[in-house]
mmCIF file of the N, C-alpha and C atoms, coordinates in Angstrom:
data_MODEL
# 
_entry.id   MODEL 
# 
loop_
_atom_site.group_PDB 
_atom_site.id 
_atom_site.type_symbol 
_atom_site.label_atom_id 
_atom_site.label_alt_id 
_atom_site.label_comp_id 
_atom_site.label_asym_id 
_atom_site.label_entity_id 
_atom_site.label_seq_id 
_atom_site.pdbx_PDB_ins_code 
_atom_site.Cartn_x 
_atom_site.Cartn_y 
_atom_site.Cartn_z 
_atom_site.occupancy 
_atom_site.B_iso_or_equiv 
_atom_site.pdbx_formal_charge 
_atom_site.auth_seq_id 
_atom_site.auth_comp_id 
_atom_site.auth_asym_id 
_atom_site.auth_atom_id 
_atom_site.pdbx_PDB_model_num 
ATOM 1   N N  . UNK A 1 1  ? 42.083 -111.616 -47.654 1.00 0.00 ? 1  UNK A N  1 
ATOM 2   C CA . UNK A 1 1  ? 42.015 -110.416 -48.465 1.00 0.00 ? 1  UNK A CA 1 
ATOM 3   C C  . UNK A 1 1  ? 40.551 -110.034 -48.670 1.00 0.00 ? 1  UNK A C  1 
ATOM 4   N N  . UNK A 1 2  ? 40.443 -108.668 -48.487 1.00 0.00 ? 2  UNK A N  1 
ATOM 5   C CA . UNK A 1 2  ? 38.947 -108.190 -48.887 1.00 0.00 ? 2  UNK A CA 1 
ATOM 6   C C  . UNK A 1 2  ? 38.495 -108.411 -49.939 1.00 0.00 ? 2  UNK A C  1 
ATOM 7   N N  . UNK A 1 3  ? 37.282 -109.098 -50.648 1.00 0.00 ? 3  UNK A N  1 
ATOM 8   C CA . UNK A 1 3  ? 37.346 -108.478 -52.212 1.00 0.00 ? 3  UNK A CA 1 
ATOM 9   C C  . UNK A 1 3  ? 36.659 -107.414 -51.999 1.00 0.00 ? 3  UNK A C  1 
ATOM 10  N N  . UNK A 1 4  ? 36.020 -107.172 -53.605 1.00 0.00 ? 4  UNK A N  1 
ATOM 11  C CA . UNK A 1 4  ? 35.648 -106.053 -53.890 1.00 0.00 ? 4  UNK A CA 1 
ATOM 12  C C  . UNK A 1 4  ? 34.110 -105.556 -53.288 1.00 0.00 ? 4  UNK A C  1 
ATOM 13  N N  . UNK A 1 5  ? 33.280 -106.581 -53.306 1.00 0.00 ? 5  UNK A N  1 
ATOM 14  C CA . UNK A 1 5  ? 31.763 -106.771 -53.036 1.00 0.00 ? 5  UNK A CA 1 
ATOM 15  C C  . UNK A 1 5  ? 32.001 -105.865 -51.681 1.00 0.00 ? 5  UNK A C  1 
ATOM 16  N N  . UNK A 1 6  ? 32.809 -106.907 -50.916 1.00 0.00 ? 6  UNK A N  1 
ATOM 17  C CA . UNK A 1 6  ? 32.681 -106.312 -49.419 1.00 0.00 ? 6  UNK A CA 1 
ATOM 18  C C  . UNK A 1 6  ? 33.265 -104.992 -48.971 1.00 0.00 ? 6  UNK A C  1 
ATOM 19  N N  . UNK A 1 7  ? 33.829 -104.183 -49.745 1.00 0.00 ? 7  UNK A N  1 
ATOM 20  C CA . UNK A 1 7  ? 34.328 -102.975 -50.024 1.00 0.00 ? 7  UNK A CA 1 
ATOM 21  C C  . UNK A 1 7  ? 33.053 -101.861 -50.266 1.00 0.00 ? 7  UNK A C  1 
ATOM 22  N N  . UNK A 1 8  ? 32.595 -102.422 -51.645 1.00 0.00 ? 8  UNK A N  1 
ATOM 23  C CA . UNK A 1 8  ? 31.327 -101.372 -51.994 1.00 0.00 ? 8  UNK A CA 1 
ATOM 24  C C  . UNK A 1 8  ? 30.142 -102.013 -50.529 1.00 0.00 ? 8  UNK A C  1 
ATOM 25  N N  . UNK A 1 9  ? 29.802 -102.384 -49.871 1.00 0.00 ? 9  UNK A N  1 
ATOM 26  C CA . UNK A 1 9  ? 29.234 -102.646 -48.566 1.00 0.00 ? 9  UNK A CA 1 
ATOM 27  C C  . UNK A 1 9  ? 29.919 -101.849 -47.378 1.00 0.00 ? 9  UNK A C  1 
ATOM 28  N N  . UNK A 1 10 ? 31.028 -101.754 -47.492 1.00 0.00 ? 10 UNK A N  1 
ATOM 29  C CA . UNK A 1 10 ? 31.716 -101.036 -45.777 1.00 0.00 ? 10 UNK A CA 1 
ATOM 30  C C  . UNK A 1 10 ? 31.420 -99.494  -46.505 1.00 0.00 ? 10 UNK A C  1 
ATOM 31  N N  . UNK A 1 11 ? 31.556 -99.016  -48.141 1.00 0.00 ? 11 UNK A N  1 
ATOM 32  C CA . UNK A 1 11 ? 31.203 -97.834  -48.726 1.00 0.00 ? 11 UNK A CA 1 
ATOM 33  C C  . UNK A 1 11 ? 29.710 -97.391  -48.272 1.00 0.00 ? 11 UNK A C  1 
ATOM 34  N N  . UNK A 1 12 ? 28.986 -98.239  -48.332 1.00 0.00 ? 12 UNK A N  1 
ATOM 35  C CA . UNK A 1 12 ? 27.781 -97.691  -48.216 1.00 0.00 ? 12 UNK A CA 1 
ATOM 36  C C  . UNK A 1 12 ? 27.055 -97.709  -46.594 1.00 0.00 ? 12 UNK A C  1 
ATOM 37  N N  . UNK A 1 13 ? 28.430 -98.250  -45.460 1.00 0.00 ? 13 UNK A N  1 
ATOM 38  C CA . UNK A 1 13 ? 27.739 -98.461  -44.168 1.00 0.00 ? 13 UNK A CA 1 
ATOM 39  C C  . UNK A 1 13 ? 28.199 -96.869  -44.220 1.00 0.00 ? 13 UNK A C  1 
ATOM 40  N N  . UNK A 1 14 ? 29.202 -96.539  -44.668 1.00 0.00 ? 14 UNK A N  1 
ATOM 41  C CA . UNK A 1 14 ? 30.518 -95.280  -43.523 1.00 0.00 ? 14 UNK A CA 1 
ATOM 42  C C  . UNK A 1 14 ? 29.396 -94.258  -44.377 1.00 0.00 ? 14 UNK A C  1 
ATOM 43  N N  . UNK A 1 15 ? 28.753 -93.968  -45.720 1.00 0.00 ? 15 UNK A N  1 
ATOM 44  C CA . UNK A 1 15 ? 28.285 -93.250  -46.313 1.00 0.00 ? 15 UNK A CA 1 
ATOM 45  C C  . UNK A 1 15 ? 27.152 -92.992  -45.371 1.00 0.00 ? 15 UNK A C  1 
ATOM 46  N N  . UNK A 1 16 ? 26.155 -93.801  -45.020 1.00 0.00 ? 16 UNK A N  1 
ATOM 47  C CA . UNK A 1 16 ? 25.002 -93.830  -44.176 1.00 0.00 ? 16 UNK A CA 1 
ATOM 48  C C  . UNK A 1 16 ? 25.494 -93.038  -42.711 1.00 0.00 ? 16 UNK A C  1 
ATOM 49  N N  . UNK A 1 17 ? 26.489 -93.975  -42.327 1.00 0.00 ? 17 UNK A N  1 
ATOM 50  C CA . UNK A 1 17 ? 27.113 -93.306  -41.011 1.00 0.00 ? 17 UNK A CA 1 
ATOM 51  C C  . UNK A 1 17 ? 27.109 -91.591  -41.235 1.00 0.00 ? 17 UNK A C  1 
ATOM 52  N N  . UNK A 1 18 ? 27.495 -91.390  -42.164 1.00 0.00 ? 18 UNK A N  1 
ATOM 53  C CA . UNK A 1 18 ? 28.079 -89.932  -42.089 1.00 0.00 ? 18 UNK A CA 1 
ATOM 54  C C  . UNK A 1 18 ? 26.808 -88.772  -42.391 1.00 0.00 ? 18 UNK A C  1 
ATOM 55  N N  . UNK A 1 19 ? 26.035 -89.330  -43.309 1.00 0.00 ? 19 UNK A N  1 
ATOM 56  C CA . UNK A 1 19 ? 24.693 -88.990  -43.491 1.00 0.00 ? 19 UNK A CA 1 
ATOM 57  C C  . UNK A 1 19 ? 24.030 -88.753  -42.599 1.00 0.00 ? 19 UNK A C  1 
ATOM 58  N N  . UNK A 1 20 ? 23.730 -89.829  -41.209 1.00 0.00 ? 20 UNK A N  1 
ATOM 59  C CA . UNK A 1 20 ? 23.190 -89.546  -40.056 1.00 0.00 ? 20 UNK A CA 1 
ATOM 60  C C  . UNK A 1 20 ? 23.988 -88.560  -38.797 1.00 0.00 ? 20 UNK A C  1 
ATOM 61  N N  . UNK A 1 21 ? 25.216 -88.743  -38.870 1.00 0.00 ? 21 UNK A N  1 
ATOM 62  C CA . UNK A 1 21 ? 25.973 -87.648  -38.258 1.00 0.00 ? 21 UNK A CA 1 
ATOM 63  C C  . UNK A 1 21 ? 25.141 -86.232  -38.787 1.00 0.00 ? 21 UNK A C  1 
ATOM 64  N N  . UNK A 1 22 ? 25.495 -85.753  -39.877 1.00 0.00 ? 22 UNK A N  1 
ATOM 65  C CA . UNK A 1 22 ? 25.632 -84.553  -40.532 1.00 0.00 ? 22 UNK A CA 1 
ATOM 66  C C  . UNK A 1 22 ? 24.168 -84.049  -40.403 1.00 0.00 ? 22 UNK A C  1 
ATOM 67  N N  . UNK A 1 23 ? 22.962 -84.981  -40.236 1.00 0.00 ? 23 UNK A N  1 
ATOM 68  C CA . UNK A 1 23 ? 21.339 -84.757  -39.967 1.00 0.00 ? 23 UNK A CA 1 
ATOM 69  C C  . UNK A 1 23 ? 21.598 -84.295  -38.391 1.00 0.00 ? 23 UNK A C  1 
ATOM 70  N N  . UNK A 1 24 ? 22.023 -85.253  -37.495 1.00 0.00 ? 24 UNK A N  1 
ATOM 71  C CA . UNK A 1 24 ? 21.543 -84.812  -36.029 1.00 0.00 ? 24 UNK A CA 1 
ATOM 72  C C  . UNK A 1 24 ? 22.556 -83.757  -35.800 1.00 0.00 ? 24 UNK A C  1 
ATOM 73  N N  . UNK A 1 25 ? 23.411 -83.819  -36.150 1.00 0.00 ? 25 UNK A N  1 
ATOM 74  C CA . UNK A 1 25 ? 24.572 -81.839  -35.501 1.00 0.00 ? 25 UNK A CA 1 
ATOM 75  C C  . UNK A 1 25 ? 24.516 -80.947  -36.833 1.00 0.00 ? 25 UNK A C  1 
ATOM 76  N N  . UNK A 1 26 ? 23.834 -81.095  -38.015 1.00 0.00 ? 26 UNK A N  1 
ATOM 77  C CA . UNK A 1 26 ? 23.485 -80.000  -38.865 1.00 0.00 ? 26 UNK A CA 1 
ATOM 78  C C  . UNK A 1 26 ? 22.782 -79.257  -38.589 1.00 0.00 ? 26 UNK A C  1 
ATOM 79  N N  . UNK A 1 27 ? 22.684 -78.355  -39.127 1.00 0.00 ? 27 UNK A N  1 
ATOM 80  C CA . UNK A 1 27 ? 21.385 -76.992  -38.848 1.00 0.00 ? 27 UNK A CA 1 
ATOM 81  C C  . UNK A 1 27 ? 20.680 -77.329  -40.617 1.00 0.00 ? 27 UNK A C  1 
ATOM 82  N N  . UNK A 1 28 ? 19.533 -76.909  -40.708 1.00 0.00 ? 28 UNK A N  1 
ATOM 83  C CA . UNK A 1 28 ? 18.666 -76.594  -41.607 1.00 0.00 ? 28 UNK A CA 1 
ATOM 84  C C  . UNK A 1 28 ? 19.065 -76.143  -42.967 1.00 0.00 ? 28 UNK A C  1 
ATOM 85  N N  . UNK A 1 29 ? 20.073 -76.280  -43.769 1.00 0.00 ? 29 UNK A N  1 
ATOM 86  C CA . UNK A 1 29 ? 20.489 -75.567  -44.950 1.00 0.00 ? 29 UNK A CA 1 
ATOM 87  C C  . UNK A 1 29 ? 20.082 -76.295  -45.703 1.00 0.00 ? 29 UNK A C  1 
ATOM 88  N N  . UNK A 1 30 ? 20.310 -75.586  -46.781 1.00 0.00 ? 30 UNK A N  1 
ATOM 89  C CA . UNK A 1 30 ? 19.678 -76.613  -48.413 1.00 0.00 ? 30 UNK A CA 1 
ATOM 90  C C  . UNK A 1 30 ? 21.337 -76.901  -48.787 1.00 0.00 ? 30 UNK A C  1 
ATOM 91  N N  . UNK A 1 31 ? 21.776 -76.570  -48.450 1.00 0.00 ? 31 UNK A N  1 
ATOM 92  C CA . UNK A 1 31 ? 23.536 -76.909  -49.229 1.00 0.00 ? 31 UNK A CA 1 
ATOM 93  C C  . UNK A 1 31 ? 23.857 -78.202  -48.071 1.00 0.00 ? 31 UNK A C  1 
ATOM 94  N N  . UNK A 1 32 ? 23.741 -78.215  -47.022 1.00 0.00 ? 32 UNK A N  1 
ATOM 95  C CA . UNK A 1 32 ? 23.651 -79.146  -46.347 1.00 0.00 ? 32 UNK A CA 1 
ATOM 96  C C  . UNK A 1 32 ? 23.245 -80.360  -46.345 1.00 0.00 ? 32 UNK A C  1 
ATOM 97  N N  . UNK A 1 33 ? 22.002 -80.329  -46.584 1.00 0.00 ? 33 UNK A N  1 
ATOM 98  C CA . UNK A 1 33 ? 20.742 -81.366  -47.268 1.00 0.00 ? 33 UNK A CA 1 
ATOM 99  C C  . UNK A 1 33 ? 21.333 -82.076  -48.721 1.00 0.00 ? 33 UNK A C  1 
ATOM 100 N N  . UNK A 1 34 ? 21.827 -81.098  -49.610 1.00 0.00 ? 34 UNK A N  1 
ATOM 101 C CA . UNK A 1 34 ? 22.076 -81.812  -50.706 1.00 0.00 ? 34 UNK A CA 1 
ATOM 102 C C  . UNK A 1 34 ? 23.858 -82.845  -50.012 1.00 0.00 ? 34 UNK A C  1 
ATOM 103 N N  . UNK A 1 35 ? 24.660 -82.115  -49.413 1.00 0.00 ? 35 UNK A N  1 
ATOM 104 C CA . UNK A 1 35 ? 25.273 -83.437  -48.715 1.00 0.00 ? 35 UNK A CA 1 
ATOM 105 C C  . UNK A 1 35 ? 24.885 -84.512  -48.719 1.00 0.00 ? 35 UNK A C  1 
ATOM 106 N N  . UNK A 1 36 ? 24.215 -84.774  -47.522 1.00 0.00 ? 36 UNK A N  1 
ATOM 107 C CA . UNK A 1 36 ? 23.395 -85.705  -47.114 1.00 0.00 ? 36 UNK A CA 1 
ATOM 108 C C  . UNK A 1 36 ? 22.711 -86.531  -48.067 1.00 0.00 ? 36 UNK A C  1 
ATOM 109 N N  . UNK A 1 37 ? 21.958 -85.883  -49.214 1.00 0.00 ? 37 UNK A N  1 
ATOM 110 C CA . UNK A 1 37 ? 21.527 -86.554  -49.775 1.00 0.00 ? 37 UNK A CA 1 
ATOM 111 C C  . UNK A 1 37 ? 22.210 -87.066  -50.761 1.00 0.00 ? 37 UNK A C  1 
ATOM 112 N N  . UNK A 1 38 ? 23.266 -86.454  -51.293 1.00 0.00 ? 38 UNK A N  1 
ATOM 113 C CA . UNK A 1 38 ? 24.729 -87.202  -51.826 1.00 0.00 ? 38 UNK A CA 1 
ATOM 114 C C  . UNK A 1 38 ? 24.938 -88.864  -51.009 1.00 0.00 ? 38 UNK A C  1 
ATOM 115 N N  . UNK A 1 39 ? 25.333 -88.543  -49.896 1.00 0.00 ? 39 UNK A N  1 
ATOM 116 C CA . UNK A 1 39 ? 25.955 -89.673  -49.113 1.00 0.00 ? 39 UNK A CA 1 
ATOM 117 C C  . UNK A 1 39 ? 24.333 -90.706  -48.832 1.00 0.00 ? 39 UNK A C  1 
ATOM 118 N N  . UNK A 1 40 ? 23.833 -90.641  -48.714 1.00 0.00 ? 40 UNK A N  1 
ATOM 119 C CA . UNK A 1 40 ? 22.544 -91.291  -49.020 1.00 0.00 ? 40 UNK A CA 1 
ATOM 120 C C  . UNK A 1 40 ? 22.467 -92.134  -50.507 1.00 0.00 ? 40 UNK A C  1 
ATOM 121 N N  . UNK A 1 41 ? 22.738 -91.391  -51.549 1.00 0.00 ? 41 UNK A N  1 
ATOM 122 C CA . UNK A 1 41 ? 22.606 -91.693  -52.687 1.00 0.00 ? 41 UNK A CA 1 
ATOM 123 C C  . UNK A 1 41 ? 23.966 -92.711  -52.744 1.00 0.00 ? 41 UNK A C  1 
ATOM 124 N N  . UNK A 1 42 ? 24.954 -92.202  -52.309 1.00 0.00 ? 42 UNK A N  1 
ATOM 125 C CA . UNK A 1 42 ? 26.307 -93.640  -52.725 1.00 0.00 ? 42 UNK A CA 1 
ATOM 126 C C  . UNK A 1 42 ? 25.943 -94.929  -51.884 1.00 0.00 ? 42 UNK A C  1 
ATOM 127 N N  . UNK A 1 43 ? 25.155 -94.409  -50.919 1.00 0.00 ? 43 UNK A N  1 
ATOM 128 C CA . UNK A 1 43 ? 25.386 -95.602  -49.796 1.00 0.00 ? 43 UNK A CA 1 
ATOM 129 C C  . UNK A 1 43 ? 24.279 -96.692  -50.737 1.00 0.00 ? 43 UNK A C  1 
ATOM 130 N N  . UNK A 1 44 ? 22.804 -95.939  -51.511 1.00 0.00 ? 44 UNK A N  1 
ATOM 131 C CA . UNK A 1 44 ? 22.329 -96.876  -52.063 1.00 0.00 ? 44 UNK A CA 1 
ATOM 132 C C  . UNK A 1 44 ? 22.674 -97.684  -53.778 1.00 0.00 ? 44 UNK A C  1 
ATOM 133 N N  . UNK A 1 45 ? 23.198 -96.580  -54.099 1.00 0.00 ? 45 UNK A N  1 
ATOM 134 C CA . UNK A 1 45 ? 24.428 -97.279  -54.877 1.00 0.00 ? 45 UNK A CA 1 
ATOM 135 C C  . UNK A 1 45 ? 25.023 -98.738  -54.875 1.00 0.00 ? 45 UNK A C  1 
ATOM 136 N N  . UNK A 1 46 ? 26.045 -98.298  -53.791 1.00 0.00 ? 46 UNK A N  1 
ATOM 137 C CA . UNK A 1 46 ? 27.227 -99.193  -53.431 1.00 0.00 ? 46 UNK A CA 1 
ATOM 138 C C  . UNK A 1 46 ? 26.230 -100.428 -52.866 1.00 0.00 ? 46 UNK A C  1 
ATOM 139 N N  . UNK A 1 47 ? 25.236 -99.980  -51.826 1.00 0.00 ? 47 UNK A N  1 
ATOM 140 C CA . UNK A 1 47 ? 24.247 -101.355 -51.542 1.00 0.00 ? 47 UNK A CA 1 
ATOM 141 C C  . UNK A 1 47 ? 23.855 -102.174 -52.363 1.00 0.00 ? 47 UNK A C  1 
ATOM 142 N N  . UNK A 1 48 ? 23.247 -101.815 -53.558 1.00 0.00 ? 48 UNK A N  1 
ATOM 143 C CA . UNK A 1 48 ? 22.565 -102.307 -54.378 1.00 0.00 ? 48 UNK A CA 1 
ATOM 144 C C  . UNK A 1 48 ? 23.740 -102.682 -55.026 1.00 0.00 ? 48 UNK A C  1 
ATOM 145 N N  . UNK A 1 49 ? 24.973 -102.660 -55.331 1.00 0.00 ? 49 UNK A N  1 
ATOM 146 C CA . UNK A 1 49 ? 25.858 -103.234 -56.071 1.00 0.00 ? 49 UNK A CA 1 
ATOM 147 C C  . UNK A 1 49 ? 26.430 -104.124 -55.692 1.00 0.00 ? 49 UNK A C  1 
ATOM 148 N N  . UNK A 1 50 ? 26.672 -104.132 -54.458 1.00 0.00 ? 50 UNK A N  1 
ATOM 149 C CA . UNK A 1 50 ? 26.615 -105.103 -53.367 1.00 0.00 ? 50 UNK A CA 1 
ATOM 150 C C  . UNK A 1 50 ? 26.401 -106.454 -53.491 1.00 0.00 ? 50 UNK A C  1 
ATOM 151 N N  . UNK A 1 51 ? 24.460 -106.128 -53.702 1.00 0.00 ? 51 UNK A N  1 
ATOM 152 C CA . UNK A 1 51 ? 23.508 -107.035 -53.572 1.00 0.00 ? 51 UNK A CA 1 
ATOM 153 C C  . UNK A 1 51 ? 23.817 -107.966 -54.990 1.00 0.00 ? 51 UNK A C  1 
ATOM 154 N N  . UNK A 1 52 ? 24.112 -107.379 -55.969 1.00 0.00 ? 52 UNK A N  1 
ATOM 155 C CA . UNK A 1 52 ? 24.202 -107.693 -57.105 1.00 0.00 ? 52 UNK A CA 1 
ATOM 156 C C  . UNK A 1 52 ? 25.180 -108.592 -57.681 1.00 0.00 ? 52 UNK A C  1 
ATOM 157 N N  . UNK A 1 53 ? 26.634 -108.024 -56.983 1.00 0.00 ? 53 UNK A N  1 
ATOM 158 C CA . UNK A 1 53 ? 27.719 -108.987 -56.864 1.00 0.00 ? 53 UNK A CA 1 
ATOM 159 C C  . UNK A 1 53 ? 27.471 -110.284 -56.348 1.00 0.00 ? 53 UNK A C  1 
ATOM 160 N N  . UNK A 1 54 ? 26.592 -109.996 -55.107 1.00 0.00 ? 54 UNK A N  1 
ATOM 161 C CA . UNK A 1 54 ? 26.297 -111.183 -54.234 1.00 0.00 ? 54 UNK A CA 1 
ATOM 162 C C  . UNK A 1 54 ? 25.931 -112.536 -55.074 1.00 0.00 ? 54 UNK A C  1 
ATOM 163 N N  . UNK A 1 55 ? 24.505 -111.902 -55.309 1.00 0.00 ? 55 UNK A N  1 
ATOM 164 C CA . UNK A 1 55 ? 24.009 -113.043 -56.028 1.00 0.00 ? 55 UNK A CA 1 
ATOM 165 C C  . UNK A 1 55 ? 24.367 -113.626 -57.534 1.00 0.00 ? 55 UNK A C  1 
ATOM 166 N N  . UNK A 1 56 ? 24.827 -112.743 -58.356 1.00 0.00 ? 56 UNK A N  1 
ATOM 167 C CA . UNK A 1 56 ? 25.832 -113.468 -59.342 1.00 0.00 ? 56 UNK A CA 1 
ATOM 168 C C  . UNK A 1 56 ? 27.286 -114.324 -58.659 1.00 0.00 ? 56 UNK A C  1 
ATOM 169 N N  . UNK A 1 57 ? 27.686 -113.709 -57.879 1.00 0.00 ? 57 UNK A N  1 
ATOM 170 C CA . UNK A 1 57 ? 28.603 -114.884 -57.536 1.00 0.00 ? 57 UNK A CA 1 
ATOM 171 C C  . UNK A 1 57 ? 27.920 -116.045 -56.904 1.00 0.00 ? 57 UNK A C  1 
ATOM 172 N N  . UNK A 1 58 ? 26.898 -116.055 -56.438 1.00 0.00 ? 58 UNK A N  1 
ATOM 173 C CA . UNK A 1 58 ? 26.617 -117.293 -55.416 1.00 0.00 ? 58 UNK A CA 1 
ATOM 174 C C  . UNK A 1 58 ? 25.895 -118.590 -57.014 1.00 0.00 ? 58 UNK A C  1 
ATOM 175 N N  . UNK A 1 59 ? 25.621 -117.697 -58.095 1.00 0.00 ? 59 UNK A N  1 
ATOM 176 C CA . UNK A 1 59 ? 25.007 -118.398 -59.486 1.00 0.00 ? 59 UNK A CA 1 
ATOM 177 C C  . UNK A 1 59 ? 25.911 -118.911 -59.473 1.00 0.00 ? 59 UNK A C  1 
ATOM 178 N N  . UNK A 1 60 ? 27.128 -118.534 -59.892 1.00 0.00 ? 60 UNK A N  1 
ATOM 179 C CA . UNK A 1 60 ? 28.250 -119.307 -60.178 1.00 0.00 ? 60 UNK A CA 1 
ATOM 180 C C  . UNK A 1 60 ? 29.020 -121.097 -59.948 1.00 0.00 ? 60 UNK A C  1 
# 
């Protein structure tokens, strides 16, 4: 079974993924950009929460 850690981690690969899609076949918009920089922003989110789970569980 997945837990949760590794969940917010596959969140923040597919977020990045989609971020870099939407840069190389986007055109130049500012409504665009703020996308991107949405999915940028969860991916470092979910990373950093990630990271966080990690090492409190490994305290344990």
């Amino acid at each position: 079974m997945v837990q949760k850690k590794e969940n917010l981690l596959v969140l923040g690969m597919y977020s990045l993924i989609i971020a870099f899609i939407l840069e190389m076949f986007g055109e130049s918009y500012v409504f665009l950009d703020i996308i991107i920089l949405f999915f940028l922003g969860i991916a470092i989110i979910s990373n950093a929460r990630y990271v966080v789970l990690a090492t409190v569980d490994k305290k344990k």
